[in-house]
C-alpha positions in Angstrom: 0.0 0.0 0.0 3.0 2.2 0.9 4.6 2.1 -2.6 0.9 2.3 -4.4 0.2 5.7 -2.2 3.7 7.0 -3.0 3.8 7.0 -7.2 -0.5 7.9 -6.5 0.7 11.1 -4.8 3.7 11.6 -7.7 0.7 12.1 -9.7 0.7 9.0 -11.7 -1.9 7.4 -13.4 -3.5 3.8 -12.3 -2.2 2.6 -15.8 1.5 3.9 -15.2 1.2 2.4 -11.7 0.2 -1.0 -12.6 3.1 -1.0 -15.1 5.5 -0.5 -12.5 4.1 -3.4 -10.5 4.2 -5.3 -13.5 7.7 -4.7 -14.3 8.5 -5.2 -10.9 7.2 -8.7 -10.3 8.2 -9.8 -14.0 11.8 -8.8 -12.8 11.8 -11.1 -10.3 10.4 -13.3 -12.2 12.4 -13.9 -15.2 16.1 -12.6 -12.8 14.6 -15.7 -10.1 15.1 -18.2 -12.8 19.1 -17.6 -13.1 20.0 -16.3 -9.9 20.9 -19.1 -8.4 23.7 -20.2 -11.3 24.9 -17.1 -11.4 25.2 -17.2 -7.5 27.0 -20.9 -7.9 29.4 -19.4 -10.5 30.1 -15.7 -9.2 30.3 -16.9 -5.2 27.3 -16.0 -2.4 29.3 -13.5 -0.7 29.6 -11.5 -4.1 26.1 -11.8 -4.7 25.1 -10.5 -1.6 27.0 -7.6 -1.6 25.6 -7.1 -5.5 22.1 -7.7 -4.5 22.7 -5.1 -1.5 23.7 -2.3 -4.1 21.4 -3.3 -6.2 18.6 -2.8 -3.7 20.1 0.5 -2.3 19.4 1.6 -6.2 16.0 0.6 -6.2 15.8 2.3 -2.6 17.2 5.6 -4.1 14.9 5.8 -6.9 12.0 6.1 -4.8 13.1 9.8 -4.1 12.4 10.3 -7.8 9.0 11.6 -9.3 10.2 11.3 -13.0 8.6 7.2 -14.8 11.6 6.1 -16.2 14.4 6.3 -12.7 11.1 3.9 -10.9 11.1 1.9 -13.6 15.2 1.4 -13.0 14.2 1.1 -9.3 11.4 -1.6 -9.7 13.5 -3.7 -12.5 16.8 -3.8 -9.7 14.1 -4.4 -6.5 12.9 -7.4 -8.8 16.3 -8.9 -8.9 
């Protein structure tokens, strides 16, 4: 509800926020199914500290009223 209220008081439309939920949870979708390889092959403490960034981008662009840096945000939250 938190996230919903936030791009709703941005000023977006119900259309541009469903898109971001959409990109959001394809993201994790389609980055769930090689994760784990790449996790095998690159090490888990790497990965951690690449998902951490990662999510600290996706925090970040949060502070952003503009479509395009939350899009960015939702597609490195979904990884």
């Amino acid at each position: 509800p938190y996230t919903y209220a936030l791009y709703a008081a941005y000023g977006f439309t119900s259309a541009e926020i469903a898109q971001l939920f959409v990109v959001g949870y394809g993201s994790s979708l389609v980055f769930g199914c090689f994760v784990g390889s790449f996790t095998d092959r690159f090490g888990r403490k790497k990965c951690c500290i690449l998902y951490c960034i990662l999510y600290c981008v996706s925090c970040i662009t949060k502070h952003f009223n503009m479509y395009m840096p939350l899009m960015l945000g939702r597609i490195t939250g979904g990884i």
